[in-house]
mmCIF entry with sequence, helices, sheets and N, C-alpha, C, O atoms, coordinates in Angstrom:
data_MODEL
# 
_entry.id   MODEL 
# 
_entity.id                         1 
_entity.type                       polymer 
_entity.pdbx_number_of_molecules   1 
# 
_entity_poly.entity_id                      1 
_entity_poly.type                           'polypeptide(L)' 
_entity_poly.nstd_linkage                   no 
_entity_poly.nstd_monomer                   no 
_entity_poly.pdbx_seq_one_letter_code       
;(UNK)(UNK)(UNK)(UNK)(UNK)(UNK)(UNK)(UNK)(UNK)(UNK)(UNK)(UNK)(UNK)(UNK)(UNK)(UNK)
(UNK)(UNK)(UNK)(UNK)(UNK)(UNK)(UNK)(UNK)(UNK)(UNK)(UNK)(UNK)(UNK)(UNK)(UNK)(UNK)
(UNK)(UNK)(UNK)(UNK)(UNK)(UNK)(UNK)(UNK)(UNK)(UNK)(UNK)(UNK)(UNK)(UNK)(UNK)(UNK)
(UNK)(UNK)(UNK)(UNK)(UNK)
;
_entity_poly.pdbx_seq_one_letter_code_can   XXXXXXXXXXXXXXXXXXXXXXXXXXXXXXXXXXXXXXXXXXXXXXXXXXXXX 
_entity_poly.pdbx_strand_id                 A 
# 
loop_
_entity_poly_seq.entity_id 
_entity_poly_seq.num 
_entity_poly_seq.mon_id 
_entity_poly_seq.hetero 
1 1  UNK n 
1 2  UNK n 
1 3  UNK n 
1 4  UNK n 
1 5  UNK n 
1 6  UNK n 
1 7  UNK n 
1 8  UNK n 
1 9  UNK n 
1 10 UNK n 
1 11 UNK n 
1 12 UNK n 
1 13 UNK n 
1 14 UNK n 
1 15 UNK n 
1 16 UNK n 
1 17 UNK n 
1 18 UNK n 
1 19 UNK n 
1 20 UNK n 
1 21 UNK n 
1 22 UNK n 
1 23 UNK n 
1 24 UNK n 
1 25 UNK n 
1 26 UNK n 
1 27 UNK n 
1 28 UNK n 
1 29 UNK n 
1 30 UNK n 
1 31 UNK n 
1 32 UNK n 
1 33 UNK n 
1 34 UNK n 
1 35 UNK n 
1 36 UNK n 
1 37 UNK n 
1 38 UNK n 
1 39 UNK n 
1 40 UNK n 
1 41 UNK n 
1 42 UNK n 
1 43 UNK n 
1 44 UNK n 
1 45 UNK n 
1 46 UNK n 
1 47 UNK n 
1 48 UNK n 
1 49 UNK n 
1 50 UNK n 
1 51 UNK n 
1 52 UNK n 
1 53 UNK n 
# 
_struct_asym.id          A 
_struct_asym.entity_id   1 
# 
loop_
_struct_conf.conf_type_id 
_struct_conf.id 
_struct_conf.pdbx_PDB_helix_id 
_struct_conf.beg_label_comp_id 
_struct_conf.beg_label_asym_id 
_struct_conf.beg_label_seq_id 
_struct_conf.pdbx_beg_PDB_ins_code 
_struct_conf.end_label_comp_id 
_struct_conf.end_label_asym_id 
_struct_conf.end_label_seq_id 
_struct_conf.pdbx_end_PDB_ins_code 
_struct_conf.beg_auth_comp_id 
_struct_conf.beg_auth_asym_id 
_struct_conf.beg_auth_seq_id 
_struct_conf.end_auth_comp_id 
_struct_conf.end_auth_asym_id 
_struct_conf.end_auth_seq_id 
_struct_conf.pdbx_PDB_helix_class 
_struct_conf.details 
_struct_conf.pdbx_PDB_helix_length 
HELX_P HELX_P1 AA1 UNK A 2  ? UNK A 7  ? UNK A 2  UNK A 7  1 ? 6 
HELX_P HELX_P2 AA2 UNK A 43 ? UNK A 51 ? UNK A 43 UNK A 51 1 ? 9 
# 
_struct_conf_type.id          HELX_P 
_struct_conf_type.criteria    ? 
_struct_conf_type.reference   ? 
# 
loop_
_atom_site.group_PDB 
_atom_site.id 
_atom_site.type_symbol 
_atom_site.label_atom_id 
_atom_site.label_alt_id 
_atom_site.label_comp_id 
_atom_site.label_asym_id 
_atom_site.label_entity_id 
_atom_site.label_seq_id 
_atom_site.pdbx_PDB_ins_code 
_atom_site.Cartn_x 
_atom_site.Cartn_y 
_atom_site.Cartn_z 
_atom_site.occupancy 
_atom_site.B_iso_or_equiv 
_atom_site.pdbx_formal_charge 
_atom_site.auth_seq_id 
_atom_site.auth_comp_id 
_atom_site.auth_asym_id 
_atom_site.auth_atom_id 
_atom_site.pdbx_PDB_model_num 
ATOM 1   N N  . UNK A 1 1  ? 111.962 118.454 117.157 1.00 0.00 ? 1  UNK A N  1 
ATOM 2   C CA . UNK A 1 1  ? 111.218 118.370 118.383 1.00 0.00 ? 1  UNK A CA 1 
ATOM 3   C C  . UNK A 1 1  ? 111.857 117.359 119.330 1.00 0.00 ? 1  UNK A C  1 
ATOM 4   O O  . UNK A 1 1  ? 112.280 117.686 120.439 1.00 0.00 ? 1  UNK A O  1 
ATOM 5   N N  . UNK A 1 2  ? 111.909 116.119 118.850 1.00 0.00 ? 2  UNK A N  1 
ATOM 6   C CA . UNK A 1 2  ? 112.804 115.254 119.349 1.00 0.00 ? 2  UNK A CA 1 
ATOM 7   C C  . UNK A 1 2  ? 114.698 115.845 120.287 1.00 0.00 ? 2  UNK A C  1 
ATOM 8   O O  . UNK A 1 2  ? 115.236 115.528 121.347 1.00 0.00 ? 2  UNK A O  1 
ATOM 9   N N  . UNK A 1 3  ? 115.011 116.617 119.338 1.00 0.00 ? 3  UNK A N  1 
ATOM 10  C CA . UNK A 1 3  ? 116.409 117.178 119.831 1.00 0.00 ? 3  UNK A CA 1 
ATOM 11  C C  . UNK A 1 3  ? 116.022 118.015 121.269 1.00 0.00 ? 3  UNK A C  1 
ATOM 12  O O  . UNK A 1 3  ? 116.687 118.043 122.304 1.00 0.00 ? 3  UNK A O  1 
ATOM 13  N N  . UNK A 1 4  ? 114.910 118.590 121.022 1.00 0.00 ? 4  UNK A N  1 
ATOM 14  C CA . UNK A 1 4  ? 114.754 119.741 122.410 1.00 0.00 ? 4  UNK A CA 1 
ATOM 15  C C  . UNK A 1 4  ? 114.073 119.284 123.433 1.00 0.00 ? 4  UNK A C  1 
ATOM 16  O O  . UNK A 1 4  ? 113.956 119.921 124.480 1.00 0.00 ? 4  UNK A O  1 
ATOM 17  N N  . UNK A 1 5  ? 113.423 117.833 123.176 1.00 0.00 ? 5  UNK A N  1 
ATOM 18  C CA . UNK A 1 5  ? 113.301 117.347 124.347 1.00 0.00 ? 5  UNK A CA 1 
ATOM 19  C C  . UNK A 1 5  ? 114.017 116.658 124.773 1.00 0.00 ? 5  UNK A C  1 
ATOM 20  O O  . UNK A 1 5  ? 113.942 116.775 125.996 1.00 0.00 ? 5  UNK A O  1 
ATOM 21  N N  . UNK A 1 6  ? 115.291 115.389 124.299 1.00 0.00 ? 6  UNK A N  1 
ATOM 22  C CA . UNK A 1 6  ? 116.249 115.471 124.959 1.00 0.00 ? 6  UNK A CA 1 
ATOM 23  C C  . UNK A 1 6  ? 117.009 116.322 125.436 1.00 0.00 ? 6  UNK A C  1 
ATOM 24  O O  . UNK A 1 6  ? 117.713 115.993 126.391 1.00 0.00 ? 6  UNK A O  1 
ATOM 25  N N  . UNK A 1 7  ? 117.088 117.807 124.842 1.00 0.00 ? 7  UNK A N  1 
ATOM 26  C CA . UNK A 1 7  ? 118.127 118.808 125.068 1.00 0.00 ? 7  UNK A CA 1 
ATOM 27  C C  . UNK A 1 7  ? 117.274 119.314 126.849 1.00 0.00 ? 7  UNK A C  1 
ATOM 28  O O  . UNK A 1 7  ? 118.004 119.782 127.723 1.00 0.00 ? 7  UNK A O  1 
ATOM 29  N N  . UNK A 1 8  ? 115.925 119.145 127.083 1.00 0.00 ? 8  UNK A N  1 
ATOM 30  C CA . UNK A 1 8  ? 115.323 119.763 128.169 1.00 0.00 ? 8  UNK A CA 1 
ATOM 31  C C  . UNK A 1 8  ? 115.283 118.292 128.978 1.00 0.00 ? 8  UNK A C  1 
ATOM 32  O O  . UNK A 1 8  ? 114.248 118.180 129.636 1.00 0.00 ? 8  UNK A O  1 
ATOM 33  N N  . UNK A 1 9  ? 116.107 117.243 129.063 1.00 0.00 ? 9  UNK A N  1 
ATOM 34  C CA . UNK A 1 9  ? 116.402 116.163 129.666 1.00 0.00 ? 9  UNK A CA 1 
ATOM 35  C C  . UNK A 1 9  ? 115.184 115.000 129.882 1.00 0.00 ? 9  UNK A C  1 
ATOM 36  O O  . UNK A 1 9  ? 115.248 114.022 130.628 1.00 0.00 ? 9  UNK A O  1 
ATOM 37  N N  . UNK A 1 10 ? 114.200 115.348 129.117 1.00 0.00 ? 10 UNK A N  1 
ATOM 38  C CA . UNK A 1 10 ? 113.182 113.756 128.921 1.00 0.00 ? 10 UNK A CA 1 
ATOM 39  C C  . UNK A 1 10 ? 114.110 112.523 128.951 1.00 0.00 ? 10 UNK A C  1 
ATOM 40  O O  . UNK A 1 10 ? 115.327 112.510 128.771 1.00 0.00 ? 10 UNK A O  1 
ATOM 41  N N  . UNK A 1 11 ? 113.409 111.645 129.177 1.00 0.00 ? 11 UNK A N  1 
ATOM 42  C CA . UNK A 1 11 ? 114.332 109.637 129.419 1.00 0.00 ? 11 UNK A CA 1 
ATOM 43  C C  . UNK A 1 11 ? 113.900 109.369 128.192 1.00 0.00 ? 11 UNK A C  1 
ATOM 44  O O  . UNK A 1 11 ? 114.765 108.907 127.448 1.00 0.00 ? 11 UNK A O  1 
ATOM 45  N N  . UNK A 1 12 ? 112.593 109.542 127.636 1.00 0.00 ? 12 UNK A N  1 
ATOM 46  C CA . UNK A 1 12 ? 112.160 108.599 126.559 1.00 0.00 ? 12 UNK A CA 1 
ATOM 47  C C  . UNK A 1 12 ? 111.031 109.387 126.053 1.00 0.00 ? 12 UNK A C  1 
ATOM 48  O O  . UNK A 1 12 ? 110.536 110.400 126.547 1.00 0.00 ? 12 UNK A O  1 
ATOM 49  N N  . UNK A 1 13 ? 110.622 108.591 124.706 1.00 0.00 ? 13 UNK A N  1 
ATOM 50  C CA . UNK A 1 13 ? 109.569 109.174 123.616 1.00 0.00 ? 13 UNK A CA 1 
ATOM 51  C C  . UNK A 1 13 ? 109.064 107.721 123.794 1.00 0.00 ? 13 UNK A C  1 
ATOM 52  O O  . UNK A 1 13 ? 109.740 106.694 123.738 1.00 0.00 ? 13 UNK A O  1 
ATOM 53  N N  . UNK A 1 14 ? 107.571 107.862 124.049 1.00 0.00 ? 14 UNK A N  1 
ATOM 54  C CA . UNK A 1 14 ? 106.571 106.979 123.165 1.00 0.00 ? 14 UNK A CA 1 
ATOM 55  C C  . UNK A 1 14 ? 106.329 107.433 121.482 1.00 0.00 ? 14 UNK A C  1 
ATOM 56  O O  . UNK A 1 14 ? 105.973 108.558 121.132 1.00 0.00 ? 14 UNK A O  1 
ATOM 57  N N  . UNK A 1 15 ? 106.579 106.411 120.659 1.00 0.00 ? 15 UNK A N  1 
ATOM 58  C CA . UNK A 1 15 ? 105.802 106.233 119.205 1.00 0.00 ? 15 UNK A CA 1 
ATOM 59  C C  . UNK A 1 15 ? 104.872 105.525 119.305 1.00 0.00 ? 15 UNK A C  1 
ATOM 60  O O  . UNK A 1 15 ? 104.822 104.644 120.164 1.00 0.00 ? 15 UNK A O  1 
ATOM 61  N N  . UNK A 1 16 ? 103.888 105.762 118.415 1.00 0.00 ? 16 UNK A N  1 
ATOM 62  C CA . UNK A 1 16 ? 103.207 104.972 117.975 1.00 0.00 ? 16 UNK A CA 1 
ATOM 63  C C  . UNK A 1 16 ? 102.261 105.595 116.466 1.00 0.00 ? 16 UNK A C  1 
ATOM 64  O O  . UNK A 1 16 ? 102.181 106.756 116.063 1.00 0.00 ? 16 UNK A O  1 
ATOM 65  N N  . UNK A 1 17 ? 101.668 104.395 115.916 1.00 0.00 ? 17 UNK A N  1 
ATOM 66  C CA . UNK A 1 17 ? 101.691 104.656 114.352 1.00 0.00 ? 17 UNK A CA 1 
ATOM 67  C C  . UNK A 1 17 ? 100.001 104.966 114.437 1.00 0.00 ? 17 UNK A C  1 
ATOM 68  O O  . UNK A 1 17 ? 99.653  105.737 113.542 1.00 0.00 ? 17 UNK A O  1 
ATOM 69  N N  . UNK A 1 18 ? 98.930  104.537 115.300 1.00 0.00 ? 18 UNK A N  1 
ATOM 70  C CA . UNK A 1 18 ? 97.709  105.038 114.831 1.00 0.00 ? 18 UNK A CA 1 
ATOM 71  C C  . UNK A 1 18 ? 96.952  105.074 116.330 1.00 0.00 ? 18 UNK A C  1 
ATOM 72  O O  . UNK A 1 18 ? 97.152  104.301 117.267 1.00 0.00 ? 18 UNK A O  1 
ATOM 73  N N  . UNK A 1 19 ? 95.773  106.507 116.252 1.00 0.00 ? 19 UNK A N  1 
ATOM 74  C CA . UNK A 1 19 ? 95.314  106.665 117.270 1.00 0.00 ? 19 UNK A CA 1 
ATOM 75  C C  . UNK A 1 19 ? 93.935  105.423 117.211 1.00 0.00 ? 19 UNK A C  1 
ATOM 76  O O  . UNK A 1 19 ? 93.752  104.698 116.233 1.00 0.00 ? 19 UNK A O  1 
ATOM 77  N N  . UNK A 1 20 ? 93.293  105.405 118.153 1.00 0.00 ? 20 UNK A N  1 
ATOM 78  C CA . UNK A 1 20 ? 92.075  104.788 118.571 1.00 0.00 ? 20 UNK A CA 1 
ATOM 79  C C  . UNK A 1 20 ? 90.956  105.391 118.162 1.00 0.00 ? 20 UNK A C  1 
ATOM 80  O O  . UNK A 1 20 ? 90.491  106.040 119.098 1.00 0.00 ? 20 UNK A O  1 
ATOM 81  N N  . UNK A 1 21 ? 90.435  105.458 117.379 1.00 0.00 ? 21 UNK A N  1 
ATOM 82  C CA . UNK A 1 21 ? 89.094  106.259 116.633 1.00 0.00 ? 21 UNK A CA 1 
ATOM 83  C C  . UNK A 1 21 ? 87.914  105.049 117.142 1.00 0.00 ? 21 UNK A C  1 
ATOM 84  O O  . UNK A 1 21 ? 87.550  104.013 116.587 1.00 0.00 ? 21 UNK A O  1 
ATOM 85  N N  . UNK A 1 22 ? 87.621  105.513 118.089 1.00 0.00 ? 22 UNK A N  1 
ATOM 86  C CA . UNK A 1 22 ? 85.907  104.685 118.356 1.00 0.00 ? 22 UNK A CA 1 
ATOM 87  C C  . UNK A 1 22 ? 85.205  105.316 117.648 1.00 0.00 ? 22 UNK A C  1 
ATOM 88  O O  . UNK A 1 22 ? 85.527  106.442 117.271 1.00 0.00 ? 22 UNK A O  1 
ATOM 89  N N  . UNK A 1 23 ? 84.161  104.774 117.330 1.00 0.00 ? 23 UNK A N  1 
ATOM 90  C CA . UNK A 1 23 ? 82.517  104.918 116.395 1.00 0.00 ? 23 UNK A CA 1 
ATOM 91  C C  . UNK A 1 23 ? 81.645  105.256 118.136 1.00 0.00 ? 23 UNK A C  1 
ATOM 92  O O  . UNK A 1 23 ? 81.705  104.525 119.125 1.00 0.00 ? 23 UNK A O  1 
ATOM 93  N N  . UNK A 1 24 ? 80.913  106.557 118.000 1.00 0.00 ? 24 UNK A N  1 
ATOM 94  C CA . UNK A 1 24 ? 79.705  106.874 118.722 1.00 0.00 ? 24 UNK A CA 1 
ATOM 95  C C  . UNK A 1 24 ? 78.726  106.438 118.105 1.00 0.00 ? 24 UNK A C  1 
ATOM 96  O O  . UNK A 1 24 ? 78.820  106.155 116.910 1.00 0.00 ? 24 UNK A O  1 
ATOM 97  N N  . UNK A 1 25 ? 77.351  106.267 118.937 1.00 0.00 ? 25 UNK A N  1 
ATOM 98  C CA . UNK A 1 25 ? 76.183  106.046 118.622 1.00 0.00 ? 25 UNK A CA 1 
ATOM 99  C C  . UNK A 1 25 ? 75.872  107.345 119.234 1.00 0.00 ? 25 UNK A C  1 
ATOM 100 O O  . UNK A 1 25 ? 76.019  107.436 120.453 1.00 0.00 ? 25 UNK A O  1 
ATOM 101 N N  . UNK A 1 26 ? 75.408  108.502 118.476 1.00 0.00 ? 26 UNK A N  1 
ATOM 102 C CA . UNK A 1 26 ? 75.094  109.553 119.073 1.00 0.00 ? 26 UNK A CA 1 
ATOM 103 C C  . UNK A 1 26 ? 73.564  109.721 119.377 1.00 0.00 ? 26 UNK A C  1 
ATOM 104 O O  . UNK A 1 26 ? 73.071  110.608 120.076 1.00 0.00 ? 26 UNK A O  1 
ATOM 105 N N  . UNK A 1 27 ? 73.027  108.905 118.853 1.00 0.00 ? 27 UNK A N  1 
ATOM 106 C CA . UNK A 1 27 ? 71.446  109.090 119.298 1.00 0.00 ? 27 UNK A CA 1 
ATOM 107 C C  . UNK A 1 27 ? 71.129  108.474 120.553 1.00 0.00 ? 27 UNK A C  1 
ATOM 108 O O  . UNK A 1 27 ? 70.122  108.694 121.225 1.00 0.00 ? 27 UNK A O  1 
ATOM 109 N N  . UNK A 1 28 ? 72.592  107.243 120.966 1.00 0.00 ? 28 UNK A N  1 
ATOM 110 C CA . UNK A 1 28 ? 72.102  106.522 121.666 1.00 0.00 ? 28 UNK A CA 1 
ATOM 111 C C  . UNK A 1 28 ? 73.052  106.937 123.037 1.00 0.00 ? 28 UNK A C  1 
ATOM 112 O O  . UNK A 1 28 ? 72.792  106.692 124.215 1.00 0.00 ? 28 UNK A O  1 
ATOM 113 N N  . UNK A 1 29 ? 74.144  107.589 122.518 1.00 0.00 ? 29 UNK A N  1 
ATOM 114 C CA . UNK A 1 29 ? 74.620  108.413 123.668 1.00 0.00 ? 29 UNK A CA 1 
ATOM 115 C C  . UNK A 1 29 ? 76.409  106.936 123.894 1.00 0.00 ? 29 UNK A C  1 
ATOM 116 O O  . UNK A 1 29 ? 77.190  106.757 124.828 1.00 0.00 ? 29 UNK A O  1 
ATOM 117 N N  . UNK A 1 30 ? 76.318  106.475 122.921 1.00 0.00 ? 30 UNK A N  1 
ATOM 118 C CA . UNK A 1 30 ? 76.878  104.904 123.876 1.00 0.00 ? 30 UNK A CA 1 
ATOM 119 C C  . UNK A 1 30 ? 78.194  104.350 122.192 1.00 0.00 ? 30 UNK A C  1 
ATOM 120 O O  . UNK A 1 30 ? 77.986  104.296 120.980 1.00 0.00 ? 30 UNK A O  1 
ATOM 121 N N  . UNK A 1 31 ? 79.433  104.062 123.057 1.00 0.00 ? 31 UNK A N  1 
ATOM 122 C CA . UNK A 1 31 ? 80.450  104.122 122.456 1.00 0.00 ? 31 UNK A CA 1 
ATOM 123 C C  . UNK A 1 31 ? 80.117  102.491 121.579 1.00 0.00 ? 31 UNK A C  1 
ATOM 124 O O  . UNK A 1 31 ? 79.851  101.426 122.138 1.00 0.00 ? 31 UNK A O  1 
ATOM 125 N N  . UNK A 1 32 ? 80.218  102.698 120.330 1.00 0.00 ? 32 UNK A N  1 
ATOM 126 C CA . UNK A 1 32 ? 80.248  101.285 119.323 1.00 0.00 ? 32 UNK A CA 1 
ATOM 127 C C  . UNK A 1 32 ? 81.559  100.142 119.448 1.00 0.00 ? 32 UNK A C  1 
ATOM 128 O O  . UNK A 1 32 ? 82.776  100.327 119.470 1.00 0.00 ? 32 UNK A O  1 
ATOM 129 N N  . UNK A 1 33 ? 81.049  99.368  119.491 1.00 0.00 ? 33 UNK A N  1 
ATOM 130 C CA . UNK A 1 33 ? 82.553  97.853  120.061 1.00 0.00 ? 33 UNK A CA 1 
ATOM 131 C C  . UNK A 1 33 ? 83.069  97.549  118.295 1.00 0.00 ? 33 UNK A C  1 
ATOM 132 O O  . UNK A 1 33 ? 83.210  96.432  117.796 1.00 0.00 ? 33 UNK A O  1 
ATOM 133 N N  . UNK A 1 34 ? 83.260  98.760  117.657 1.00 0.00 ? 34 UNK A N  1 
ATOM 134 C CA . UNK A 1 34 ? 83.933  98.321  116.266 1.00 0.00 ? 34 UNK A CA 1 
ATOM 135 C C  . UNK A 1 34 ? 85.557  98.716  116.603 1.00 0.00 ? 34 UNK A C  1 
ATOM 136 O O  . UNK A 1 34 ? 85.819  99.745  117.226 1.00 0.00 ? 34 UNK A O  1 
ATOM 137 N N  . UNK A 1 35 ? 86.447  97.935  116.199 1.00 0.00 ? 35 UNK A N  1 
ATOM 138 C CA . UNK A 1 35 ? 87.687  97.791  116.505 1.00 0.00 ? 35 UNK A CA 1 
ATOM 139 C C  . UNK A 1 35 ? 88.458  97.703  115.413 1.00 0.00 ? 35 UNK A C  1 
ATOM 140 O O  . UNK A 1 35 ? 88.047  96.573  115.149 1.00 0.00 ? 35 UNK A O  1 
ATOM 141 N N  . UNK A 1 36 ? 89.172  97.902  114.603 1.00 0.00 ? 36 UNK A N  1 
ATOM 142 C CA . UNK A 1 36 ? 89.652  97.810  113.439 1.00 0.00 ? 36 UNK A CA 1 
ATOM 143 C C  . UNK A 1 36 ? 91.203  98.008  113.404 1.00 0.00 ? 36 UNK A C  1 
ATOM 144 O O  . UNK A 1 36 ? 91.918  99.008  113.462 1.00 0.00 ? 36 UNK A O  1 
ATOM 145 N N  . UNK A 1 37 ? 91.472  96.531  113.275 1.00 0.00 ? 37 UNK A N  1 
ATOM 146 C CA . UNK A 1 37 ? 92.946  96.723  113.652 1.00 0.00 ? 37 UNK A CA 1 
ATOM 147 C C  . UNK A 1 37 ? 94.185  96.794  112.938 1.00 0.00 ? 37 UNK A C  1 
ATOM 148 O O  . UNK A 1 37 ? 93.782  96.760  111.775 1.00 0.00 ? 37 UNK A O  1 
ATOM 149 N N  . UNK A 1 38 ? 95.249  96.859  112.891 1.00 0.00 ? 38 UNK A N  1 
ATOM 150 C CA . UNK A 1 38 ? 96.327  97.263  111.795 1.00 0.00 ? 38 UNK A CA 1 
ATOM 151 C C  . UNK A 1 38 ? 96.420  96.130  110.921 1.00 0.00 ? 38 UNK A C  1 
ATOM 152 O O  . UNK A 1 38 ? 95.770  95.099  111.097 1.00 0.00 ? 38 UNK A O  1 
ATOM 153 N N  . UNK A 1 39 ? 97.087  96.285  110.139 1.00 0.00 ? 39 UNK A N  1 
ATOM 154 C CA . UNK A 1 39 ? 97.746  95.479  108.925 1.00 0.00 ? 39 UNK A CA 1 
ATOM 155 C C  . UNK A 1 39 ? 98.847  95.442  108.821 1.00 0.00 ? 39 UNK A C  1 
ATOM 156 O O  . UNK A 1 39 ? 99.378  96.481  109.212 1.00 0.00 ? 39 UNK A O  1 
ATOM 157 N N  . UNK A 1 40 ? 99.855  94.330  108.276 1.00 0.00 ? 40 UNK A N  1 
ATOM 158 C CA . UNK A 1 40 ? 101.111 94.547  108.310 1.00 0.00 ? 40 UNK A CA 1 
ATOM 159 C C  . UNK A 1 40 ? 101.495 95.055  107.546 1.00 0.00 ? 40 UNK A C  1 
ATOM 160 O O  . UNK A 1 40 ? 102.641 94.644  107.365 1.00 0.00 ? 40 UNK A O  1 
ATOM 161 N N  . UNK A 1 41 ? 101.117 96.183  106.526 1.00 0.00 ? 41 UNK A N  1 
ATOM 162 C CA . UNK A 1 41 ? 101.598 96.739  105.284 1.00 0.00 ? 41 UNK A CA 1 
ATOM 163 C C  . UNK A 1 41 ? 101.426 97.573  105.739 1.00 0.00 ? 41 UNK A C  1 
ATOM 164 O O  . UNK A 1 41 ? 102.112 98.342  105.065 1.00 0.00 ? 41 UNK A O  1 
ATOM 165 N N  . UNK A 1 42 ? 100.615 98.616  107.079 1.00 0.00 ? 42 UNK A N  1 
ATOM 166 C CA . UNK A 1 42 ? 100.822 99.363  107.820 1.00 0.00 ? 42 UNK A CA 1 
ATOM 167 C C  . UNK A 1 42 ? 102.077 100.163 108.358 1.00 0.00 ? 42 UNK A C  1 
ATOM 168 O O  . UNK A 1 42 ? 102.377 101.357 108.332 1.00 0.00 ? 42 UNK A O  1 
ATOM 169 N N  . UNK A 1 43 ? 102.737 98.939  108.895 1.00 0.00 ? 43 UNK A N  1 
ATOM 170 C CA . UNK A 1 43 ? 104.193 98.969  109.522 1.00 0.00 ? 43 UNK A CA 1 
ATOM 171 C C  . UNK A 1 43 ? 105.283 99.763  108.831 1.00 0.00 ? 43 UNK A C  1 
ATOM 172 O O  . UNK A 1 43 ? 105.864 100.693 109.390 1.00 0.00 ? 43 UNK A O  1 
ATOM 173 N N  . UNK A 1 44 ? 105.506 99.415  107.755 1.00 0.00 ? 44 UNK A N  1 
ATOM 174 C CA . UNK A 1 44 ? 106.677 100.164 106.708 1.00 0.00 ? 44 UNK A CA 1 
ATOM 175 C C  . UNK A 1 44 ? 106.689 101.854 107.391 1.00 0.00 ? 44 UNK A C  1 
ATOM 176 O O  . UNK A 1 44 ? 107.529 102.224 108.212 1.00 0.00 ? 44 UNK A O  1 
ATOM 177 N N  . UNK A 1 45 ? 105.670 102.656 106.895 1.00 0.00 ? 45 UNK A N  1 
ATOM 178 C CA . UNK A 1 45 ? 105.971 104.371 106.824 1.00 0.00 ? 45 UNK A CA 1 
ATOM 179 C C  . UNK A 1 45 ? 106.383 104.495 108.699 1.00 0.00 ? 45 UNK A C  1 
ATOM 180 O O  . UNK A 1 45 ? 107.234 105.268 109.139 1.00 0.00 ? 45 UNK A O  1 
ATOM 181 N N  . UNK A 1 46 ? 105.609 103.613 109.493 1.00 0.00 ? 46 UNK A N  1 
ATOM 182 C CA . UNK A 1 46 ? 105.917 104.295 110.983 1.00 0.00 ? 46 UNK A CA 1 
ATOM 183 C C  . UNK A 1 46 ? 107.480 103.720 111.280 1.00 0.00 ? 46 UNK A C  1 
ATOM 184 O O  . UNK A 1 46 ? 108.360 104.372 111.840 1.00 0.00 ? 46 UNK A O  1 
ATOM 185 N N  . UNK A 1 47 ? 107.593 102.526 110.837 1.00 0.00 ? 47 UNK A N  1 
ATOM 186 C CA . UNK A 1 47 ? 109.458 102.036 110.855 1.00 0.00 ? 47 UNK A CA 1 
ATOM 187 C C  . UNK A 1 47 ? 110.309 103.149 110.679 1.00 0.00 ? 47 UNK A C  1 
ATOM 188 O O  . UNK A 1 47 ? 111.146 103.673 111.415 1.00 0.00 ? 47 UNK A O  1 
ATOM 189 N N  . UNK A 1 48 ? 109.768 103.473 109.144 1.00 0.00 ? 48 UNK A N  1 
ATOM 190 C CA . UNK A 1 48 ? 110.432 104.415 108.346 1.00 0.00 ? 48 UNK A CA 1 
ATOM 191 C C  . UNK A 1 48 ? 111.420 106.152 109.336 1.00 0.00 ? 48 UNK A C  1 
ATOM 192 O O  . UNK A 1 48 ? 112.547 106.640 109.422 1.00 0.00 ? 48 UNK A O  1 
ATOM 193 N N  . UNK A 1 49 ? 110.205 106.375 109.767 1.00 0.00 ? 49 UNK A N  1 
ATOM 194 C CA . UNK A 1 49 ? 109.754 107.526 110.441 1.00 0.00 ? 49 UNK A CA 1 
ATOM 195 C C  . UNK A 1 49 ? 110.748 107.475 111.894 1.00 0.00 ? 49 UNK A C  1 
ATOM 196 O O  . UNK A 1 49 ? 111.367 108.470 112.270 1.00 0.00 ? 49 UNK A O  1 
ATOM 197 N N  . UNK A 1 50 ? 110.784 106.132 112.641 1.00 0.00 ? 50 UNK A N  1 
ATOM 198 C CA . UNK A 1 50 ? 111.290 106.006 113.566 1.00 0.00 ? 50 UNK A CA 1 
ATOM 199 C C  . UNK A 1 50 ? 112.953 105.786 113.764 1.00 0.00 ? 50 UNK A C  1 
ATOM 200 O O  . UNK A 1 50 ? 113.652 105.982 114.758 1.00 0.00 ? 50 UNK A O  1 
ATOM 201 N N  . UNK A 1 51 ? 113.337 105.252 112.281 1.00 0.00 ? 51 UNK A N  1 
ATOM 202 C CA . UNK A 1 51 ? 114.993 104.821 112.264 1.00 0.00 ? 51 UNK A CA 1 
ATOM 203 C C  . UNK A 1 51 ? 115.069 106.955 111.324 1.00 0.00 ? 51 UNK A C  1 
ATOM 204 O O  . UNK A 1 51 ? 116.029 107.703 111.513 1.00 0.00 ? 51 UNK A O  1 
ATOM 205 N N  . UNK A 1 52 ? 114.258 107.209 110.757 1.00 0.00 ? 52 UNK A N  1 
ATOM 206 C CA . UNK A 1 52 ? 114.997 108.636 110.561 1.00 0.00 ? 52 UNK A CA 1 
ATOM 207 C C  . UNK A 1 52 ? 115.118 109.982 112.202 1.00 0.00 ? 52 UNK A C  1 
ATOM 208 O O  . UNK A 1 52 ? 115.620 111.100 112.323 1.00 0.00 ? 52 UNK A O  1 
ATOM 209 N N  . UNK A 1 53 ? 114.337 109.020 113.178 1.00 0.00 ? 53 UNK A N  1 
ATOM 210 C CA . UNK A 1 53 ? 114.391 109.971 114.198 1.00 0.00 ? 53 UNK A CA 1 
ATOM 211 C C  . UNK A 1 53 ? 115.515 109.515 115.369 1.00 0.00 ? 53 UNK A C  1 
ATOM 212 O O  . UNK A 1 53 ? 115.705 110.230 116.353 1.00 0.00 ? 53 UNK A O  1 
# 
């Protein structure tokens, strides 16, 4: 995927290793302030992923 979008002349790729999963309060209609953030033992597989691309 990477090859054919340089091959169709893109500048650059954003990576990144995890999306943003907010918590709803669905009864209450109203987005939860829980935040849960990475770990550094995280890091390894998205490194990994990025020096094979």
């Amino acid at each position: 995927m990477s090859k054919r979008l340089c091959d169709a002349g893109v500048d650059g790729l954003v990576l990144f290793n995890r999306f943003y999963q907010p918590d709803f309060e669905i009864s209450e209609l109203r987005v939860l302030p829980n935040l849960d953030l990475s770990v550094p033992a995280e890091i390894r597989p998205p490194l990994l992923w990025i020096a094979v691309l």
